[in-house]
C-alpha beads as a LAMMPS data file, in Angstrom:
LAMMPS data file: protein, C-alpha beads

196 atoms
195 bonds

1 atom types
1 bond types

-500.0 500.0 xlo xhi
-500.0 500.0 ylo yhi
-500.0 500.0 zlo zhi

Masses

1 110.0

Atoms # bond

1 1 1 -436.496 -178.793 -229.255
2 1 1 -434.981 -175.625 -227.029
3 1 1 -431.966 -177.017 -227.339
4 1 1 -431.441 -176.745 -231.231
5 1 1 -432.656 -173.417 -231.255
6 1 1 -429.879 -172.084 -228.690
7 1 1 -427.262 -174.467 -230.526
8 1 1 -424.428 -172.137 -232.183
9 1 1 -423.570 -173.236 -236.079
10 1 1 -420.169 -173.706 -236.933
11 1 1 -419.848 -170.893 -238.621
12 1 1 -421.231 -168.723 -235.404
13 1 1 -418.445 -170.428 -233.385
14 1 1 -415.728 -169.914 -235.847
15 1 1 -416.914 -166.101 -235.620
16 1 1 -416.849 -166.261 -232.044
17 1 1 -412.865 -167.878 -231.616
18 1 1 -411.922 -165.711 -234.052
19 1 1 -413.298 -162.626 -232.157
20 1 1 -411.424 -163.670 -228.914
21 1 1 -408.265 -164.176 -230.877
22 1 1 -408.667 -160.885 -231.646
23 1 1 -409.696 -159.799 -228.911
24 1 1 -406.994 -161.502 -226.904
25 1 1 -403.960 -160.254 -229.352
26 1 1 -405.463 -156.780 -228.801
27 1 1 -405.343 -156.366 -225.601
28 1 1 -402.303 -157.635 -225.226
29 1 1 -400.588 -155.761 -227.932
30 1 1 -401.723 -152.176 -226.797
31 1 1 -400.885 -153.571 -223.073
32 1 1 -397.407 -154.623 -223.516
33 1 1 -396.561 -154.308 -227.978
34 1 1 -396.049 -156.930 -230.548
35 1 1 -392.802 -158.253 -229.825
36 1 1 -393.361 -158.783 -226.145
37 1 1 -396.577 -160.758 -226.672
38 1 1 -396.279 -164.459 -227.479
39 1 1 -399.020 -166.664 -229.236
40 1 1 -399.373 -168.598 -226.084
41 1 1 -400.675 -165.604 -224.369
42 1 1 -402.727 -164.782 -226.837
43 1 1 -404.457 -168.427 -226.863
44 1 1 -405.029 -168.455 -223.192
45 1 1 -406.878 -164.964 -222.780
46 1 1 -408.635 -165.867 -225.622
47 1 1 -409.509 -169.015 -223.867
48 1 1 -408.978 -171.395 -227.042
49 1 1 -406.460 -173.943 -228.562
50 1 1 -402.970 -172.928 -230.332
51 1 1 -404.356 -175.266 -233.274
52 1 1 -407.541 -172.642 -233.160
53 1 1 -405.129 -169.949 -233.306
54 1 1 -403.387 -171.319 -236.645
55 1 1 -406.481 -172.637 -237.965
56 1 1 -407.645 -168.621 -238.251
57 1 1 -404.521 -167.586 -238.720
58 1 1 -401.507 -168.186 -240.234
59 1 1 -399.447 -166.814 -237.802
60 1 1 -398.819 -163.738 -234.924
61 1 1 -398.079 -161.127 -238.029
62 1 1 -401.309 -162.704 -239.524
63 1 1 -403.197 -161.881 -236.630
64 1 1 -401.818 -158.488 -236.578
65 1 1 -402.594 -157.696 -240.446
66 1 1 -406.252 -158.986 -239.302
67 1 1 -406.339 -156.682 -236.146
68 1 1 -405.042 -153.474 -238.165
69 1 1 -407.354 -154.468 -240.501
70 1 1 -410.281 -154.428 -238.028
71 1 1 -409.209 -150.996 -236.739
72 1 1 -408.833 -149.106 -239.910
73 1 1 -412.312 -150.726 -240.857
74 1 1 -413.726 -148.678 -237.872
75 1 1 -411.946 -145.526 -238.852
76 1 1 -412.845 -145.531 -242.172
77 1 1 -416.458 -145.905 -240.813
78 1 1 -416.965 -143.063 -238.128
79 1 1 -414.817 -140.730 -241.130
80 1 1 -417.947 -142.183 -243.647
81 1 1 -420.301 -141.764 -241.032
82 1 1 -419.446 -138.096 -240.111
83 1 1 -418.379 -136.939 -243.823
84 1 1 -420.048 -135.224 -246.931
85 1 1 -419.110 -133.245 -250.180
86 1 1 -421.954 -130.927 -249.753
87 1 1 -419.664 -128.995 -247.808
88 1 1 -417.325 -126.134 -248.994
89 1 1 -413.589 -127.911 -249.119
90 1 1 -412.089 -126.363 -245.886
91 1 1 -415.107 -127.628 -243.895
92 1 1 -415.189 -131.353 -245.416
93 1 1 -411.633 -131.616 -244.793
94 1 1 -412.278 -130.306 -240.983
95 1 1 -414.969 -132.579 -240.979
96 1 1 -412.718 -135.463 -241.503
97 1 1 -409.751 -134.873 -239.743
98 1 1 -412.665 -134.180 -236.825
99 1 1 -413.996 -137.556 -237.433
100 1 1 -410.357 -139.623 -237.878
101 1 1 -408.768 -138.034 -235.054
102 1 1 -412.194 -139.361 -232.842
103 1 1 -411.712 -142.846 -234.503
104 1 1 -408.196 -142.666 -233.359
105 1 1 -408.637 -141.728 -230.034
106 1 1 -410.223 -145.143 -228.977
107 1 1 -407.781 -146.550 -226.386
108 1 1 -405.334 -148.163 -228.005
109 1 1 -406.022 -147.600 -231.385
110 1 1 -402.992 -144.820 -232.787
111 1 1 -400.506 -147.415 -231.243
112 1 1 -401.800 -150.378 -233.052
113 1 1 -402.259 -148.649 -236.315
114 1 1 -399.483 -145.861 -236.250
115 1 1 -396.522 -147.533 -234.024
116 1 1 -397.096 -151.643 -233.667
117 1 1 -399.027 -152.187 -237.338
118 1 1 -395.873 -150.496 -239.646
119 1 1 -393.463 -151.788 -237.685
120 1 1 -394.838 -155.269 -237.911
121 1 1 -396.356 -155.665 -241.217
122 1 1 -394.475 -152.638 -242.958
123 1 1 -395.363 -149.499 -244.912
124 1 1 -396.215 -151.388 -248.002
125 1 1 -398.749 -153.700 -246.228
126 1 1 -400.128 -150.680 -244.395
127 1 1 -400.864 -148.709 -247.918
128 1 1 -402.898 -151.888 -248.903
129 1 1 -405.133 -152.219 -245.930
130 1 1 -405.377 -148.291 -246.280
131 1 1 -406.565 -149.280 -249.893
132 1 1 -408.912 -151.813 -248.345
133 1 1 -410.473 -149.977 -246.075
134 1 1 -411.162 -146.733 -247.553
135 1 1 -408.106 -144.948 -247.287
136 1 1 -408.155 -143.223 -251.096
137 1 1 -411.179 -140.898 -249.287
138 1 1 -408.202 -138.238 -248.568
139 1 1 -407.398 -138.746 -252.124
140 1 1 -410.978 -138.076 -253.132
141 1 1 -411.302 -135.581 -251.371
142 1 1 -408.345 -133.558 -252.562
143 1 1 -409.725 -134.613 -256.014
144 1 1 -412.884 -132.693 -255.329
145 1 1 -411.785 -129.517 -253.762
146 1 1 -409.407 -129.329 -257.586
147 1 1 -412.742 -129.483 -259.297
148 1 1 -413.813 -126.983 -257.214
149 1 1 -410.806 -124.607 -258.381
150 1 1 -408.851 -125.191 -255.418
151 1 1 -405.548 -126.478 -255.574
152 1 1 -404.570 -125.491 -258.510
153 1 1 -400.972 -126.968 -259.691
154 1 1 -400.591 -129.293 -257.169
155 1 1 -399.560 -133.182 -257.826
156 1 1 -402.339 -134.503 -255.085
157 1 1 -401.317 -137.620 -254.417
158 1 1 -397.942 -136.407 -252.910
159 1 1 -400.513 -133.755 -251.177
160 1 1 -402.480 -136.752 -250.170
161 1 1 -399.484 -138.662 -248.582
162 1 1 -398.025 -135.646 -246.675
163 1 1 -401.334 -134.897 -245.079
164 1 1 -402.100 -138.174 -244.342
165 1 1 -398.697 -137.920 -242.316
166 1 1 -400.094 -134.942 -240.433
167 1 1 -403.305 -136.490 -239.590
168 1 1 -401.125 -139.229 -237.985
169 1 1 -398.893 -136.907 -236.253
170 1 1 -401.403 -135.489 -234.581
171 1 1 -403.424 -138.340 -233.776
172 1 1 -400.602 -139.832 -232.042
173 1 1 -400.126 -136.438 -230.086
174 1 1 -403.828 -136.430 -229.283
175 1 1 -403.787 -140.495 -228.359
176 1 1 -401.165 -139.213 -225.766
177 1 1 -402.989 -136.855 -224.106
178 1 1 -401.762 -133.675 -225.730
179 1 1 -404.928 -130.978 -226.379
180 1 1 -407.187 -131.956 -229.515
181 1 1 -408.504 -128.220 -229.758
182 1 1 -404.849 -127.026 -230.613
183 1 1 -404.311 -130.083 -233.071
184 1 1 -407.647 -129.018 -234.394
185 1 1 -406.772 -125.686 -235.365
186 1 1 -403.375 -125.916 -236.378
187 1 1 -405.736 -128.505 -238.904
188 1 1 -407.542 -125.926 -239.988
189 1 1 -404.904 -123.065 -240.671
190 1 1 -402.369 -126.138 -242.554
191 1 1 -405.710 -126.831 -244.588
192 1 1 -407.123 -123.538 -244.952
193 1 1 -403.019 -122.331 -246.397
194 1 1 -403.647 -125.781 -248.580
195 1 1 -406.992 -125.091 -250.003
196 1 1 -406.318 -120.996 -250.212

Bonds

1 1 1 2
2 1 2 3
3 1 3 4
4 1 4 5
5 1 5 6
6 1 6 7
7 1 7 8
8 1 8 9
9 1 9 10
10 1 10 11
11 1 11 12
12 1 12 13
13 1 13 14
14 1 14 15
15 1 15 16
16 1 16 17
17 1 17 18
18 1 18 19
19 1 19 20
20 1 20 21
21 1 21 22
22 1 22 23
23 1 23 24
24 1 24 25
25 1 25 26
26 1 26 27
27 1 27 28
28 1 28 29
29 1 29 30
30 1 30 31
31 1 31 32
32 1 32 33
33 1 33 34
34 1 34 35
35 1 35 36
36 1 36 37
37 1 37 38
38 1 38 39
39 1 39 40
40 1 40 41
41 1 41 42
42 1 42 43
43 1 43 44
44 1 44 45
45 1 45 46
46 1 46 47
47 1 47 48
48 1 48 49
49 1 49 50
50 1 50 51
51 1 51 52
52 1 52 53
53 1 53 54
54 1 54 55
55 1 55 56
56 1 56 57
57 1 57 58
58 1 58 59
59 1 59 60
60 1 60 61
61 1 61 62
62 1 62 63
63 1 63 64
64 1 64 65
65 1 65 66
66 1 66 67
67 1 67 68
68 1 68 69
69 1 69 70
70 1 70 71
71 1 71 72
72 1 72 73
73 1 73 74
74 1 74 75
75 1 75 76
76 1 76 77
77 1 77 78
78 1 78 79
79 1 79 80
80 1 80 81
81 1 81 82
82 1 82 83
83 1 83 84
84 1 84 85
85 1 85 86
86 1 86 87
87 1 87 88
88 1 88 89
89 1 89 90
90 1 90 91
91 1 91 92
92 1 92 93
93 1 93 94
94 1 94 95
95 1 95 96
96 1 96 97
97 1 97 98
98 1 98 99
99 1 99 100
100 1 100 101
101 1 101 102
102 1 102 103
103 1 103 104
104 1 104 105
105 1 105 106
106 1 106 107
107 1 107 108
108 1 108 109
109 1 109 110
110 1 110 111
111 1 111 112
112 1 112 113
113 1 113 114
114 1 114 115
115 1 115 116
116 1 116 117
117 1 117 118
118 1 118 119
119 1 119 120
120 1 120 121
121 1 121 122
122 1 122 123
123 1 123 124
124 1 124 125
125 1 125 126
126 1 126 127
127 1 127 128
128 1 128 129
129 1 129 130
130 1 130 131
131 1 131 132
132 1 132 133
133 1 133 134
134 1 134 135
135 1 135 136
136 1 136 137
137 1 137 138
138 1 138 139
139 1 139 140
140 1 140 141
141 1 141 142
142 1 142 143
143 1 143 144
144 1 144 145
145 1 145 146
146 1 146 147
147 1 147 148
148 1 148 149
149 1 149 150
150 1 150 151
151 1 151 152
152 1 152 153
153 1 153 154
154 1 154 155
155 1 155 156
156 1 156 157
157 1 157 158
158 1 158 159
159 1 159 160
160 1 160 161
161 1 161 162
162 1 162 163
163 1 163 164
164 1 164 165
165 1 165 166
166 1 166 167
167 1 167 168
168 1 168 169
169 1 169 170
170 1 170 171
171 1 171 172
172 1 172 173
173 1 173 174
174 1 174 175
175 1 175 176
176 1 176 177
177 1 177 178
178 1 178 179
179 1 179 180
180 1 180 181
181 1 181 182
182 1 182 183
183 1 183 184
184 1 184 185
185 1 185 186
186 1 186 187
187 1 187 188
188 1 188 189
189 1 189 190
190 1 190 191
191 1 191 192
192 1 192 193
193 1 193 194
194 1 194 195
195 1 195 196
């Protein structure tokens, strides 16, 4: 009888390959990049078969779209988690760029969403896991603060796309070691001229 209770299902041990597929390709790809890791690397930290690789996915971009998917889950997450429109726009936006520039610093992150991801699955792919996982909140946002009577006479989703661009920027910058503080509050004063 204890031995059916500890007994995974097959759906816990599909979860469970799948998760050290990912885990594997992750590694590896903020270790050495895309294009220098092969599949049979990835199956062998992972500790599984090739044929579990393909049955999960269809193939080493596949993976990736899955990975970048996974990260910009988390992002959009701690930027939920750490967000709200109670606050005047300046200080929401702040608030955000705060929280996405701490979701980006996890190691290894701003290379496999800002450098490996694009390059891999492309800027059109990237907008639709942005749209998947959240990524419109910028959009929202900007939405908002034009109710509020800022930004008056300005097309917001070309606002939304150049600031997202920033955001990145400086991410990368602060991924890299360079000071968050000054990132931080050259934020602010790009935002606060935005917002004025």
């Amino acid at each position: 009888m204890q031995e059916a209770k500890t007994r995974r299902s097959q759906a816990e041990r599909r979860a469970e390959t799948r998760r050290a597929l990912l885990d594997a390709a992750r590694c590896l790809i903020v270790e050495k990049g895309y294009a220098e890791t092969g599949t049979p690397e990835i199956v062998k930290l992972a500790d599984v078969t090739r044929g579990a690789l393909y049955h999960h996915f269809a193939d080493k971009a596949d993976l990736m779209r899955a990975l970048v998917l996974q990260e910009a889950s988390a992002v959009a997450q701690e930027i939920d988690a750490q967000t709200n429109t109670d606050q005047p726009p300046l200080e929401a936006f702040m608030t955000g760029a705060s929280a996405y520039f701490s979701a980006m610093s996890f190691p290894g992150r701003a290379k496999i969403m800002l450098l490996e991801g694009p390059t891999v699955l492309g800027q059109t792919e990237m907008a639709e896991i942005d749209r998947e996982t959240g990524g419109a909140t910028l959009l929202e946002g900007l939405r908002h603060a034009a109710a509020q009577g800022a930004l008056r006479d300005i097309p917001l989703k070309p606002l939304a796309v150049l600031l997202s661009s920033a955001f990145d920027r400086a991410a990368l910058a602060i991924a890299a070691g360079e000071d968050r503080t000054s990132y931080e509050k050259a934020t602010r004063t790009l935002l606060a001229g935005v917002l004025a």
